[in-house]
ZALUM-297195 format. One record per residue (C-alpha): x, y, z; residue in three letters. Coordinates in Angstrom, 1 decimal. Each point is the difference from the previous one (the first is absolute). Example, Ala and Ser with C-alpha at 12.3 -4.5 7.8 and 13.67 -1.06 7.14 Angstrom:
<nodes>
{{12.3,-4.5,7.8},Ala}
{{1.4,3.4,-0.7},Ser}
</nodes>
This chain:
<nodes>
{{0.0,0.0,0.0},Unk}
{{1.6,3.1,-1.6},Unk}
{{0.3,3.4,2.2},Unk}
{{0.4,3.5,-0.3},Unk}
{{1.8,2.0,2.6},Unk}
{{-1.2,4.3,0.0},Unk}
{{-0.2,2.4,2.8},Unk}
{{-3.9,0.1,-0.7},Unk}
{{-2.8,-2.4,-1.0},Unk}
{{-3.6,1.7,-0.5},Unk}
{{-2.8,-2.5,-0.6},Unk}
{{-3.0,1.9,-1.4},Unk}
{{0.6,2.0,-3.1},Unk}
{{-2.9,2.6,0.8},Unk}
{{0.2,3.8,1.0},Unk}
{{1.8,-0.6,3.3},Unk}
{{2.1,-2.7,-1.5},Unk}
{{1.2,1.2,-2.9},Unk}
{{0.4,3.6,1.6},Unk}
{{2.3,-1.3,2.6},Unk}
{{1.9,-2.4,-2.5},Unk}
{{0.3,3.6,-2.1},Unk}
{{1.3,1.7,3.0},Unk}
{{2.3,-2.1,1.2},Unk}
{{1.8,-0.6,-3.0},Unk}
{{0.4,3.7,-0.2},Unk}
{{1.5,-0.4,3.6},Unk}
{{2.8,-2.8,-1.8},Unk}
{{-1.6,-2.6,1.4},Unk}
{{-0.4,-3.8,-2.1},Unk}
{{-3.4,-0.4,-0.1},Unk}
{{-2.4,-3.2,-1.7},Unk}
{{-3.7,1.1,-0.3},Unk}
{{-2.1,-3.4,-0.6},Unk}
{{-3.9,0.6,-1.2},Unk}
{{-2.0,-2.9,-1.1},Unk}
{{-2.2,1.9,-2.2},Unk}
{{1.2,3.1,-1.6},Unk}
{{2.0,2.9,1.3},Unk}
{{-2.1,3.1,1.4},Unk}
{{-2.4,-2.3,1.6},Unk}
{{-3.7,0.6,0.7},Unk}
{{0.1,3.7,-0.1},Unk}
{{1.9,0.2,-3.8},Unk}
{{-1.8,-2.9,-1.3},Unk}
{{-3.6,-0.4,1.8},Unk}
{{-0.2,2.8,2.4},Unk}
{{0.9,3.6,-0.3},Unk}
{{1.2,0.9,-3.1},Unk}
{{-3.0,-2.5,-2.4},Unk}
{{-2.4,1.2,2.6},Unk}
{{0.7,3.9,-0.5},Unk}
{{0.0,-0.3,-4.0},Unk}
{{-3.4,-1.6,0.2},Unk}
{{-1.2,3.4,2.1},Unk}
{{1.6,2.5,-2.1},Unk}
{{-1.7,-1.9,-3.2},Unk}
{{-3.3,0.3,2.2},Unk}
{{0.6,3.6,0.6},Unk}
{{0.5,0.3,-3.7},Unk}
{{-3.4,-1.4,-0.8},Unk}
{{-1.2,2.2,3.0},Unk}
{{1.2,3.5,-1.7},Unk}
{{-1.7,-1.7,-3.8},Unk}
{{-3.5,-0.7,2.2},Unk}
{{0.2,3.6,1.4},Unk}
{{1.2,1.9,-2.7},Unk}
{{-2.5,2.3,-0.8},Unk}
{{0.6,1.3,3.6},Unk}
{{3.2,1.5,-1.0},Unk}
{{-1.8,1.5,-3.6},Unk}
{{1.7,-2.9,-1.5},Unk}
{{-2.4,-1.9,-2.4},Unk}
{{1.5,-4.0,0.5},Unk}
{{-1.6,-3.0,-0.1},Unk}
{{1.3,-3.5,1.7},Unk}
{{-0.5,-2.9,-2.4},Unk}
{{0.2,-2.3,2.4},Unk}
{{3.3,-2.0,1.6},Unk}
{{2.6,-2.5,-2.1},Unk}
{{0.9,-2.4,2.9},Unk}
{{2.4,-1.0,-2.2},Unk}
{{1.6,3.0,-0.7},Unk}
{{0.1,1.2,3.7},Unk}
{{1.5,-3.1,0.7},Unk}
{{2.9,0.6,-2.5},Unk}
{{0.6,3.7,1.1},Unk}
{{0.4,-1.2,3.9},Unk}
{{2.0,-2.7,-0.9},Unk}
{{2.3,2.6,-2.2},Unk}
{{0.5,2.2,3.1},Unk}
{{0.5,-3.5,2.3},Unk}
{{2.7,-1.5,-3.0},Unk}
{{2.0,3.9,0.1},Unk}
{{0.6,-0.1,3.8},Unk}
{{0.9,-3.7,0.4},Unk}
{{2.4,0.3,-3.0},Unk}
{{1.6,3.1,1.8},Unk}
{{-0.5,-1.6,3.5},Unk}
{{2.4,-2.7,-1.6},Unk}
{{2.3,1.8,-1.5},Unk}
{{0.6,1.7,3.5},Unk}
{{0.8,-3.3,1.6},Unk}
{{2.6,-1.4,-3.0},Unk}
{{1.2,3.4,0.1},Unk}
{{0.7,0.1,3.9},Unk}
{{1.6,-3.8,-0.4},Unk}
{{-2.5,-1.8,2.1},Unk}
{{-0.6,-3.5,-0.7},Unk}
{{-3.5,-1.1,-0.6},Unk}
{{-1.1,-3.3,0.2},Unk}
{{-3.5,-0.7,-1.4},Unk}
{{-1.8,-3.4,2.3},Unk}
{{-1.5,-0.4,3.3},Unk}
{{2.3,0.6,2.9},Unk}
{{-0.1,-1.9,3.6},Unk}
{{1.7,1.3,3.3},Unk}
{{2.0,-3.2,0.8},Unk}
{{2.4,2.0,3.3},Unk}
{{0.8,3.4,1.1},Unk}
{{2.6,0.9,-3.0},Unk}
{{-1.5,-2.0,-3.0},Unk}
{{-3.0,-0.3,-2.5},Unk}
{{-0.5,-3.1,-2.0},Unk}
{{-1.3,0.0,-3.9},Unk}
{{-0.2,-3.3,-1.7},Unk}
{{3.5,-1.6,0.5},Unk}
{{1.9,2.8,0.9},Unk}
{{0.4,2.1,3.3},Unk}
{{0.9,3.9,-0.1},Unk}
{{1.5,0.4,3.4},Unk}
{{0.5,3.8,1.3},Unk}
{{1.4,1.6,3.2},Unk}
{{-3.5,1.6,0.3},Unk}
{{-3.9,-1.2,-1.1},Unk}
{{-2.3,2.2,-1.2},Unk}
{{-3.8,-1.2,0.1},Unk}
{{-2.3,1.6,-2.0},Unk}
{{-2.4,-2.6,-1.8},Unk}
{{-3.0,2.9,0.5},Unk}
{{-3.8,-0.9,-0.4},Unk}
{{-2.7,-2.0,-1.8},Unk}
{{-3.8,0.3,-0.2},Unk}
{{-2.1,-0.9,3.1},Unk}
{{-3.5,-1.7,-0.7},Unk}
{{-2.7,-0.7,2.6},Unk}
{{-0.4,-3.5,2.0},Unk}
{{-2.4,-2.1,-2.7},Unk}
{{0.7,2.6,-3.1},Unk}
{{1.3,-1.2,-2.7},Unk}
{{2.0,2.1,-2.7},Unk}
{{-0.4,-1.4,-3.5},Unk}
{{1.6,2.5,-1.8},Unk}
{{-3.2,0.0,-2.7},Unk}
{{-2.7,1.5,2.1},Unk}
{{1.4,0.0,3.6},Unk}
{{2.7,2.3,-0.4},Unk}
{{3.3,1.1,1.8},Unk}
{{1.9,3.5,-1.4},Unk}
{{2.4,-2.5,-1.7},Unk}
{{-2.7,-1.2,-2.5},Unk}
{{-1.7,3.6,0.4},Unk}
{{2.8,1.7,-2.0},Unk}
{{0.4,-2.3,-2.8},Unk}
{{-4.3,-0.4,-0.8},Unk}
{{-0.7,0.0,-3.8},Unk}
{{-2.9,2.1,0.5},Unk}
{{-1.4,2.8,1.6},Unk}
{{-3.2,-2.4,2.3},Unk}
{{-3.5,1.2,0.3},Unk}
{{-0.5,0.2,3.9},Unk}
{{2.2,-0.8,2.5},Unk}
{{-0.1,-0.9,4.0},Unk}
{{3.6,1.3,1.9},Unk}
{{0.4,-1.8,3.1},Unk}
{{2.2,2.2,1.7},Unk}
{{-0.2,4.0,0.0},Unk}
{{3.3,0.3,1.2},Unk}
{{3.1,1.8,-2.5},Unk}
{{-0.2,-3.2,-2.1},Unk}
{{-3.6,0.0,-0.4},Unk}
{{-0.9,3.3,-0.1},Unk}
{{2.9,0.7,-3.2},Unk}
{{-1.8,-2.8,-2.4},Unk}
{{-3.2,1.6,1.1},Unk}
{{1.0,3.0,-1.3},Unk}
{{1.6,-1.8,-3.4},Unk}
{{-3.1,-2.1,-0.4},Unk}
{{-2.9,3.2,0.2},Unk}
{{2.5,2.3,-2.1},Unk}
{{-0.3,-3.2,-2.7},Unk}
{{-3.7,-0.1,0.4},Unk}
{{-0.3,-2.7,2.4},Unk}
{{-3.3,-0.3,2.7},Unk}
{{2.1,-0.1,3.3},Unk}
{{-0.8,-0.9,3.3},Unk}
{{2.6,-0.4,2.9},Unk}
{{-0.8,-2.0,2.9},Unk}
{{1.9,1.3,3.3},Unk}
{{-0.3,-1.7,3.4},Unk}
{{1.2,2.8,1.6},Unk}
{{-2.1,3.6,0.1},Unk}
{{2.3,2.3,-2.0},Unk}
{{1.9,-0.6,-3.5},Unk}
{{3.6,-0.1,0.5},Unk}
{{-0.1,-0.7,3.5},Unk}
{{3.5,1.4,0.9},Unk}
{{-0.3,3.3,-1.2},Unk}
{{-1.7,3.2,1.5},Unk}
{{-1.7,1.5,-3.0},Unk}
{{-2.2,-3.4,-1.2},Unk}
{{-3.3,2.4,0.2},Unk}
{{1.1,2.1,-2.7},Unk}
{{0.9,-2.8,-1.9},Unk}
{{-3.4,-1.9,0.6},Unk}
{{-2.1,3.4,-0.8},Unk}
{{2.4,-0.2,-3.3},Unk}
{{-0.9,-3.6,-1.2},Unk}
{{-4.0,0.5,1.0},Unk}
{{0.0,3.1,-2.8},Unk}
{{1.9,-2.4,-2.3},Unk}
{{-2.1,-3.0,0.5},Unk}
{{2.0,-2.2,1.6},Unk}
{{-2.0,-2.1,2.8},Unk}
{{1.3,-0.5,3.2},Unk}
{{-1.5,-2.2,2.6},Unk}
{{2.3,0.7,3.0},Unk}
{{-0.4,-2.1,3.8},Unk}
{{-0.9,-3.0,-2.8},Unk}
{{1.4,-3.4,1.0},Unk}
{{0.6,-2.1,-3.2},Unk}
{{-2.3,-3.6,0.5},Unk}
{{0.9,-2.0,-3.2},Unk}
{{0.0,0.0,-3.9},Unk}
{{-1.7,-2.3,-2.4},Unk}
{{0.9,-0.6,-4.2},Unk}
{{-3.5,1.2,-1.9},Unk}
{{-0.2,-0.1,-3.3},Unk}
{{0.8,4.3,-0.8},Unk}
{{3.0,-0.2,2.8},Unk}
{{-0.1,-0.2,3.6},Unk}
{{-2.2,0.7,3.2},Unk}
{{1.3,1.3,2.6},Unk}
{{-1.9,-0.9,3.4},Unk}
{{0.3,2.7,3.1},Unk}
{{-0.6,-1.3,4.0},Unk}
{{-3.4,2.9,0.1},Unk}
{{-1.2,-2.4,-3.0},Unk}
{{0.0,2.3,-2.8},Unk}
{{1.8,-1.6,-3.5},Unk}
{{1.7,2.2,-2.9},Unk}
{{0.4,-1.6,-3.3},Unk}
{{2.6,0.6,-2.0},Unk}
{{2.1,-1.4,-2.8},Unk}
{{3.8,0.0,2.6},Unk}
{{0.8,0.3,3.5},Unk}
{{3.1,1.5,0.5},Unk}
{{1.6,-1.0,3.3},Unk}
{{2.0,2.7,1.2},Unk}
{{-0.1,-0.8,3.6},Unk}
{{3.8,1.0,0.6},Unk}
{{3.6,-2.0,-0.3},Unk}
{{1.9,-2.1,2.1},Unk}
{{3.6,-0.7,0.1},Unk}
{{1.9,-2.8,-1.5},Unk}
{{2.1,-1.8,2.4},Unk}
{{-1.8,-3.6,0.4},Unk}
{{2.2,-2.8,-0.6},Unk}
{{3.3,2.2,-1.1},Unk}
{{1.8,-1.5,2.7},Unk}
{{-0.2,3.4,2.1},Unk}
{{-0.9,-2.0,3.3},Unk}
{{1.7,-2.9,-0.7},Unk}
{{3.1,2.4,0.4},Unk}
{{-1.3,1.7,3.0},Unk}
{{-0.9,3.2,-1.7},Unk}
{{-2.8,1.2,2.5},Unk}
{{-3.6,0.0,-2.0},Unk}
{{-3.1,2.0,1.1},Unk}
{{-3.2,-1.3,-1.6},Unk}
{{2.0,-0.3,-3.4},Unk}
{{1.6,3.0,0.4},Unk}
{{4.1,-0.1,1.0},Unk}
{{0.6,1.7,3.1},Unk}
{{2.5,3.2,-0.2},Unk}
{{1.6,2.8,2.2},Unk}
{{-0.3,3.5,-1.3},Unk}
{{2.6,-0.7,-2.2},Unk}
{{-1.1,-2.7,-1.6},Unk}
{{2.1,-2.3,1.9},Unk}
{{-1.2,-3.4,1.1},Unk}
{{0.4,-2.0,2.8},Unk}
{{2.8,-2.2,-2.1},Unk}
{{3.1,3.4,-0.5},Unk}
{{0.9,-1.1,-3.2},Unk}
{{-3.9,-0.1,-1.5},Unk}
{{-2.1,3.4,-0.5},Unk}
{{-3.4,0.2,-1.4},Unk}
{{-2.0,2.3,-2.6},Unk}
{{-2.9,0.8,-1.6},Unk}
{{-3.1,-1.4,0.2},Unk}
{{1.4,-2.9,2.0},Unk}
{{0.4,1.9,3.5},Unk}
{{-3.0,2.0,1.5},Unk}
{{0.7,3.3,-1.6},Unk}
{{-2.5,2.1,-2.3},Unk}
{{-0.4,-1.9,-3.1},Unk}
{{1.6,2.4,-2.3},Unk}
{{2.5,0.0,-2.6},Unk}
{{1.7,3.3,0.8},Unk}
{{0.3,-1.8,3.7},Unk}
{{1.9,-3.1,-1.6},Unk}
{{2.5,2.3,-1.9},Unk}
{{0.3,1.8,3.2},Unk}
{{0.6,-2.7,2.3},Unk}
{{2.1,-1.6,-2.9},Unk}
{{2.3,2.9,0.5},Unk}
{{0.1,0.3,3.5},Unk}
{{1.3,-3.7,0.5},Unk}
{{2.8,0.1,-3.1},Unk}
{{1.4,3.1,1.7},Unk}
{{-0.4,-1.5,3.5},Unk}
{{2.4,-2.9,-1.1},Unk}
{{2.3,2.0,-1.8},Unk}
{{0.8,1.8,3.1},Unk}
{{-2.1,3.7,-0.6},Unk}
{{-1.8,1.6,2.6},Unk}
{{-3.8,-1.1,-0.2},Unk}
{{-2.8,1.3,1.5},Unk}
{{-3.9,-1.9,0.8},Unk}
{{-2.5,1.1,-2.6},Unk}
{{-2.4,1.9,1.4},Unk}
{{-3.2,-1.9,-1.6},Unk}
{{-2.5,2.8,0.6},Unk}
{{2.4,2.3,-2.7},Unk}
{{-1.1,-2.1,-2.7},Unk}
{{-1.9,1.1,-2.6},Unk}
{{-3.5,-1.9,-0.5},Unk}
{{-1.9,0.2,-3.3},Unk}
{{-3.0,-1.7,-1.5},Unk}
{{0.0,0.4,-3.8},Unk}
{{-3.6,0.3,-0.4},Unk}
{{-1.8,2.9,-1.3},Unk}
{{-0.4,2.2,1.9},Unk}
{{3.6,-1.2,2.0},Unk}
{{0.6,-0.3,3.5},Unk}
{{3.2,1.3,1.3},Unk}
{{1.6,-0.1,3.2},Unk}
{{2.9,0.3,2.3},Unk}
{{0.3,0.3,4.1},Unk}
{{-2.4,-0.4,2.8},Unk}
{{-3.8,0.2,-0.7},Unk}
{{-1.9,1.5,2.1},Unk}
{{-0.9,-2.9,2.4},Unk}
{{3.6,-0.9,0.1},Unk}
{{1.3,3.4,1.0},Unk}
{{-3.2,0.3,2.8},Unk}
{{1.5,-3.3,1.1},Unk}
{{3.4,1.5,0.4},Unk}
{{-0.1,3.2,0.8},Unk}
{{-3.5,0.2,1.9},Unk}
{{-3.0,2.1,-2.0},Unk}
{{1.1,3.5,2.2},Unk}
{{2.7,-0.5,-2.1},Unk}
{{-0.7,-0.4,-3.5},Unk}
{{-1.1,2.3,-2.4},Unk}
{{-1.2,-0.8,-3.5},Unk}
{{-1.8,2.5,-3.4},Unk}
{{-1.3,-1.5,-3.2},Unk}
{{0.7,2.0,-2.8},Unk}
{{-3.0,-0.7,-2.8},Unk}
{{1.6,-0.3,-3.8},Unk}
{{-3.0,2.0,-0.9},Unk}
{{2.2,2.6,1.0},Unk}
{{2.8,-0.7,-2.2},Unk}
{{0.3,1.1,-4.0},Unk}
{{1.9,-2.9,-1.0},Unk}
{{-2.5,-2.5,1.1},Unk}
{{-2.8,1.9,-1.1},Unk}
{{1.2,-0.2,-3.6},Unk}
{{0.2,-3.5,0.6},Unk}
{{-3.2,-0.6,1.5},Unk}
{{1.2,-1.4,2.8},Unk}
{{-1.9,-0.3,3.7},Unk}
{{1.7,-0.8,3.2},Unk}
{{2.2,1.2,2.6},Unk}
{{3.6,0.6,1.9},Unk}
{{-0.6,-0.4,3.8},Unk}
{{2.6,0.5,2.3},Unk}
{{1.0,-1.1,3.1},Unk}
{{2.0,2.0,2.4},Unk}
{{1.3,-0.8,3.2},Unk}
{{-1.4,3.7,2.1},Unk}
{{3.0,2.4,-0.3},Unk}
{{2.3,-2.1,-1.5},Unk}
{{0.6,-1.9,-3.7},Unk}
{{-2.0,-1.4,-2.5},Unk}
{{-0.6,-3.9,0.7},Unk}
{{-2.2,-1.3,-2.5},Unk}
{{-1.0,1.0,-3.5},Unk}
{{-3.1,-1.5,-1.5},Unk}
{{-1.5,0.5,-3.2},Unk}
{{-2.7,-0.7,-2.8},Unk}
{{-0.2,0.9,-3.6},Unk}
{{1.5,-0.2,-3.7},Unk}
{{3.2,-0.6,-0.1},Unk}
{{0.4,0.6,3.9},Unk}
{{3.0,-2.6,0.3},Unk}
{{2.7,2.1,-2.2},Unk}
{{-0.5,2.4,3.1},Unk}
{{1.4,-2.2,2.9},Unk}
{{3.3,1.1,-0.9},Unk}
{{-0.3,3.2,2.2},Unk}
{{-2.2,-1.6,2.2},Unk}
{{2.6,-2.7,0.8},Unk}
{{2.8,2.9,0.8},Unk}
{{-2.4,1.9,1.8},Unk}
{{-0.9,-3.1,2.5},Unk}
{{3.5,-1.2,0.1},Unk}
{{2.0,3.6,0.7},Unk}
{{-2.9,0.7,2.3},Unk}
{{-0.7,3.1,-1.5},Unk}
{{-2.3,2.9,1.7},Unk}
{{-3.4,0.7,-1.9},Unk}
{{2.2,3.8,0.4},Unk}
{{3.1,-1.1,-1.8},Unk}
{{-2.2,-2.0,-3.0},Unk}
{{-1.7,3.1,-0.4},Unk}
{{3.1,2.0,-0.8},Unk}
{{0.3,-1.9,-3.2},Unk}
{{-1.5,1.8,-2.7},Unk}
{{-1.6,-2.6,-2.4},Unk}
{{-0.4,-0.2,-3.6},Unk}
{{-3.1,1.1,-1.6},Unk}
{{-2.6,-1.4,-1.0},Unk}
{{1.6,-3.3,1.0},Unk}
{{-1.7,-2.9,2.1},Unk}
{{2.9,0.2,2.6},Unk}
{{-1.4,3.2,0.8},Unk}
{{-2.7,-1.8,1.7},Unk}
{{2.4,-1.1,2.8},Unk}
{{1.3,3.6,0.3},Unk}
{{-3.3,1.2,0.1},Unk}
{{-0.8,-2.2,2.8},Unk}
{{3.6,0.8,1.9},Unk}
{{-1.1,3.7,-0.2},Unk}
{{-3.5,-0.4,1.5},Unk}
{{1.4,-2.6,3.1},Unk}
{{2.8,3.0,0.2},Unk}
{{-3.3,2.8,0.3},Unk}
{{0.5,1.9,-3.0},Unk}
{{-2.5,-1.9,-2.6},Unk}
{{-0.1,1.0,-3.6},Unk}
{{-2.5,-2.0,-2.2},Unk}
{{-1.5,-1.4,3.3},Unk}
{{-2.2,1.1,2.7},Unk}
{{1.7,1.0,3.0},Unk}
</nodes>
């Protein structure tokens, strides 16, 4: 049995694990990245990136519905599955063709099969063994189902079968109105699709402070939503499915699409076996990414941080510079930006509300919403929604929520603004472009600071 002797073996070739292969090859390290399927993982291949070209063809066919709001005399012929398909698949084929060019380029060695943990130093693939001086985990996550439900992949849907569908279905039932569910619902009614999302919980998007806005949103573009509705069971009929709820009530359809979250991949890799520490599937870690084993860390999707690929590059990064000796510091999870791609978006970054209550007692919190309907950019849009914010009483900003258009390019301030822990004061100091969207944050900085503009004081 043939080995292979480098400073670092990654096993995973998704966002964390190809962004700390990238990184630490940058740092001199040896380094063999081993993926069983291809390299860029879910996020590149059935995640992110497919997921986000289906939305902005949606949003295309949205602007062709709704032209003659803008004086613009368009009609929308309908959609080409087909060619949708080929135009997500040409922006998936450009990145994973530069993705590995980046790896040749760095001189990591990738090895395509399915990897096993076989001791603290070394990975297994077929008959050979890539032993390192350090481990990196980072197998991320698959598709959860329900106990009883099972996905077909012709009517009973998960995302993976969702992004490659040859046609644009009549009616369909999303089980799931978290950010998975709620972005195909979006795709689905911007392609002329009946759909209905089933939630058992009583908001949309559960995690995230502004779901009201973005509930009031779907209802004026006809997108049902039956929220605090526990999925019973789902039959074959001869149009589709039916989909049976615990109050009694059916909804026909011709898929279900289960969207009811993912789950990490770590069953029978040989984690435990080793005595890498395992919490309900997900591989125990320190706040950097250590395990209990020093010479294994963990990323991604497969430890129990936000499910994220921005947090996979990040944590990636932390742990390549963290073995090559750099100063490191713990990521500071609530200074990630959050976004749901549907229209309108929901954007985020910091403490909501609740959280901040929790923390800092309510005496001590202060929070404004700032309506878009004051702000020119979104009005030529036609955007609704919101920025709220959330300020801990005399001191920074720490939380940024928002609803609208395009709402997610705007977390770029919002992260510096949570993460500096800037005063409402010193935000408004910064004289923003006009008529920009960005203003909206501004806008909002100015009236927590009490000196509104376009806002009521």
């Amino acid at each position: 049995m043939a080995e292979t002797d480098v400073d670092l073996v990654i096993l995973g070739g998704g966002s964390g694990g190809y962004a700390c292969a990238l990184r630490a090859a940058e740092l001199g390290m040896s380094v063999v990245l081993i993926e069983k399927a291809e390299l860029g993982g879910t996020c590149l291949h059935r995640g992110c990136i497919p997921t986000k070209a289906l939305l902005h063809a949606g949003e295309v066919a949205d602007l062709a519905r709704e032209s003659e709001q803008f004086g613009v005399q368009a009609t929308l012929q309908g959609i080409d599955a087909a060619a949708v398909r080929k135009y997500q698949e040409g922006v998936v084929a450009r990145l994973y063709k530069g993705l590995q060019g980046l790896v040749k380029g760095r001189g990591i060695q990738f090895v395509s099969g399915e990897g096993r943990l076989v001791s603290a130093t070394a990975v297994q693939v077929g008959d050979t063994t890539y032993t390192g001086k350090h481990v990196v985990l980072a197998t991320g996550s698959a598709a959860k189902t329900l106990p009883g439900l099972e996905v077909d992949g012709t009517r009973v849907l998960f995302s993976d079968h969702a992004i490659k569908l040859d046609r644009v279905p009549a009616s369909v039932v999303i089980l799931g109105g978290g950010v998975i569910g709620v972005e195909f619902a979006s795709v689905w009614k911007s392609f002329g699709a009946e759909v209905t999302v089933v939630e058992a919980l009583p908001q949309l998007v559960p995690l995230e402070a502004s779901s009201k806005l973005l509930e009031r949103a779907f209802r004026r573009r006809g997108i049902a939503a039956k929220l605090g509705a526990r999925f019973a069971g789902v039959e074959h009929t001869d149009q589709g499915v039916r989909v049976s709820l615990e109050s009694g009530e059916t909804i026909e359809a011709e898929l279900l699409l289960v969207a009811v979250g993912r789950g990490p991949v770590s069953a029978d890799l040989g984690y435990e076996e080793v005595g890498v520490a395992v919490d309900r599937g997900f591989v125990k870690v320190d706040a950097y990414c250590q395990t209990n084993v020093p010479t294994i860390s963990a990323v991604g999707d497969l430890i129990a941080t936000p499910q994220l690929a921005h947090v996979g590059f990040g944590e990636g990064f932390l742990v390549a510079e963290r073995l090559a000796g750099l100063p490191v510091v713990p990521i500071d999870y609530a200074g990630v930006p959050r976004v749901t791609y549907s229209e309108p978006e929901v954007a985020s970054v910091g403490l909501t509300e609740a959280q901040a209550v929790e923390k800092y007692g309510a005496e001590q919190i202060k929070t404004l919403t700032y309506d878009l309907a004051g702000n020119g950019k979104s009005q030529i849009l036609k955007t609704a929604g919101a920025v709220k914010l959330v300020q801990e009483k005399d001191g920074p900003v720490v939380g940024v929520h928002m609803v609208g258009s395009r709402v997610g390019e705007l977390l770029a301030e919002a992260q510096l603004i949570y993460n500096w822990e800037a005063l409402p004061s010193e935000v408004a100091q910064l004289i923003h472009a006009h008529p920009t969207q960005s203003e909206a944050v501004g806008e909002a900085h100015l009236a927590l600071a009490g000196k509104p503009l376009h806002a009521h004081g």
